[in-house]
C-alpha positions in Angstrom: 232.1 197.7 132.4 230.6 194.8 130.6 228.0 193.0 133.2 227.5 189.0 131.8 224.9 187.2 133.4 224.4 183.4 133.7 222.4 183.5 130.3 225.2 185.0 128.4 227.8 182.7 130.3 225.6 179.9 129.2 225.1 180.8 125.5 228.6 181.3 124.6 229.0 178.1 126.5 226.4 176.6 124.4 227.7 178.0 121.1 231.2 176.9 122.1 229.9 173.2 122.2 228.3 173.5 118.7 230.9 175.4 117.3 234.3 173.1 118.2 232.7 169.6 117.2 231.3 171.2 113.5 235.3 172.6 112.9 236.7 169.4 113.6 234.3 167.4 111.1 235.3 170.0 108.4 238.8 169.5 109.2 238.4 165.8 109.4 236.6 165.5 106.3 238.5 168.5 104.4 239.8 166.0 101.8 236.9 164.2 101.0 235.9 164.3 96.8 232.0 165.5 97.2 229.8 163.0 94.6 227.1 164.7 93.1 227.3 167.8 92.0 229.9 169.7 90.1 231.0 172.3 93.2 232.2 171.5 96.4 229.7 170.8 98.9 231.4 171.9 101.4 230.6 175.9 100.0 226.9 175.4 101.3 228.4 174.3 104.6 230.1 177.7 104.4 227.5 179.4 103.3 225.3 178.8 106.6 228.7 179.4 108.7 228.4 183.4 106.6 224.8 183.7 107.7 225.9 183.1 111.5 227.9 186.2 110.5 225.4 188.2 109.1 223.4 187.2 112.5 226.0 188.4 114.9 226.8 191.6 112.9 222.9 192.4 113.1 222.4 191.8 116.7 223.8 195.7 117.3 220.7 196.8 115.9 218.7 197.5 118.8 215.9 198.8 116.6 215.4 195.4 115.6 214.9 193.9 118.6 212.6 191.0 119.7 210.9 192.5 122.5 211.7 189.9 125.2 213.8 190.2 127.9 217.7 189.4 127.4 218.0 186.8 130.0 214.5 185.1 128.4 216.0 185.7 124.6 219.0 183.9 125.8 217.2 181.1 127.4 215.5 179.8 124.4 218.2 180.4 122.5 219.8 177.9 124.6 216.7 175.5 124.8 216.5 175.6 120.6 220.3 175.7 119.9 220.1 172.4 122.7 217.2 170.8 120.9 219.1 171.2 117.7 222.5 169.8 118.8 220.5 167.0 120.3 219.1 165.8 116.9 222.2 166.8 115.1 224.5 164.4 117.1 221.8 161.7 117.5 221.8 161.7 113.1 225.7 161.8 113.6 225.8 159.2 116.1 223.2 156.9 114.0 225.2 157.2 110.8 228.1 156.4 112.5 231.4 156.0 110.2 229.3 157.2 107.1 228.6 160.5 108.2 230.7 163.1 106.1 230.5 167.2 105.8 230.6 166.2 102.2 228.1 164.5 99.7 230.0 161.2 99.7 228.3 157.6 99.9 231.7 155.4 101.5 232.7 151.8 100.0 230.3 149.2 101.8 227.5 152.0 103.3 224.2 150.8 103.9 220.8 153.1 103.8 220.7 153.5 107.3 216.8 154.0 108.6 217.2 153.8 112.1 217.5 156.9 114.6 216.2 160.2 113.6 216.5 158.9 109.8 213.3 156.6 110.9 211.3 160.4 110.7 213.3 162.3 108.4 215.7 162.2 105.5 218.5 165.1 106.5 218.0 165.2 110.5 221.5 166.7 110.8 220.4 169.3 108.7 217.0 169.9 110.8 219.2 170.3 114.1 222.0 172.4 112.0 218.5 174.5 111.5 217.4 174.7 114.9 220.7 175.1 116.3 220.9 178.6 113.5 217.4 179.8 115.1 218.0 179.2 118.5 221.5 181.6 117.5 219.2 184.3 115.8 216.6 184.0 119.0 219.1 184.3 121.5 220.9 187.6 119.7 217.9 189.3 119.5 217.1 190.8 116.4 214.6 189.9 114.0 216.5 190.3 111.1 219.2 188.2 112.4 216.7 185.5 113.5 215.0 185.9 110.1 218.9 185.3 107.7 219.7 182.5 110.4 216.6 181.1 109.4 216.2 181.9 105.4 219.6 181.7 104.8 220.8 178.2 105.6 217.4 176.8 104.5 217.7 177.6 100.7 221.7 176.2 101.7 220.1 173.1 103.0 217.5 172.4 100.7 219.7 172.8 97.8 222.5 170.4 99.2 218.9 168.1 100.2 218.5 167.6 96.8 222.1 167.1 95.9 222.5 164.3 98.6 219.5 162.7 97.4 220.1 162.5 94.1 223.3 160.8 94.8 221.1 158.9 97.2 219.1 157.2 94.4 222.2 156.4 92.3 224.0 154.7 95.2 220.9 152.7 96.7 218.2 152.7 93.7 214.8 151.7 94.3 215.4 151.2 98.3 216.4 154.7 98.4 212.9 155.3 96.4 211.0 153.8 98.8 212.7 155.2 101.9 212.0 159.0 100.0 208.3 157.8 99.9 208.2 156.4 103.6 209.7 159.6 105.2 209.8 163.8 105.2 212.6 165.8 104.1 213.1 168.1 107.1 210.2 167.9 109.3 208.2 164.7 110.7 204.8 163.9 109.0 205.6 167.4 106.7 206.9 167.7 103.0 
């Protein structure tokens, strides 16, 4: 018989909470014409959901294990994947109406600069990350941890420069200037 503690009660809580708001946002937005590239951006949003896969199909491997207890892998697992909704839904909440799964700038949108886009350029992105390596933590198994990490970076980064190049087409020299005054990913890092 299966035997579930609190931890695993509380992850699958956890990833329940990530996972229901992200479907609806790519239902809401499944009609939206992407700007800025010639594929749908949407396929890097799949791509990361593909590397969760790979992360879950891994976690078997108990050879692969990060040698921490379960109840303690599961625990920050929750923290991280917590952390990363946190700044995920704070960028959502700050962009408001503009926010899209897509690479679309709406009739009327300003630059926003406020929020977590006061520090960083793609914070939705940076908690999309953490919530992916608080996933891989929390299953266990470095090779998971290591896809949920590689995986939807190179994703990330390539849709980072997407975005931004329709950033600079829509906003100009503003958009320039905000590029200069802030970090992609990471506070105070390049």
């Amino acid at each position: 018989m299966l035997k579930l503690t609190g931890y695993d009660i509380g992850f699958v809580i956890t990833l329940l909470i990530w996972a229901v708001p992200e479907v609806w946002l790519l239902f809401r937005d499944r009609k939206l014409v992407p700007m800025g590239a010639k594929t749908n951006s949407k396929i890097m949003y799949y791509f990361s959901m593909m590397s969760i896969l790979a992360c879950l199909l891994l976690a078997k491997y108990n050879s692969l294990t990060i040698p921490v207890t379960q109840d303690s892998r599961l625990l920050i697992g929750i923290l991280i994947i917590w952390g990363g909704l946190l700044i995920r839904w704070w960028a959502i909440y700050s962009l408001g109406k503009y926010f899209t799964v897509v690479v679309a700038v709406k009739a009327g949108q300003k630059l926003i600069k406020n929020g977590p886009y006061k520090y960083i350029r793609h914070p939705s992105y940076t908690g999309s990350l953490l919530v992916g390596i608080g996933l891989g933590f929390g299953l266990g198994n470095w090779i998971g941890l290591a896809v949920m990490l590689i995986l939807p970076c190179i994703s990330y980064l390539l849709r980072a420069v997407v975005e931004e190049k329709v950033m600079v087409s829509s906003f100009g020299n503003d958009y320039l200037i905000y590029m200069s005054q802030t970090s992609r990913f990471i506070p105070f890092i390049h």
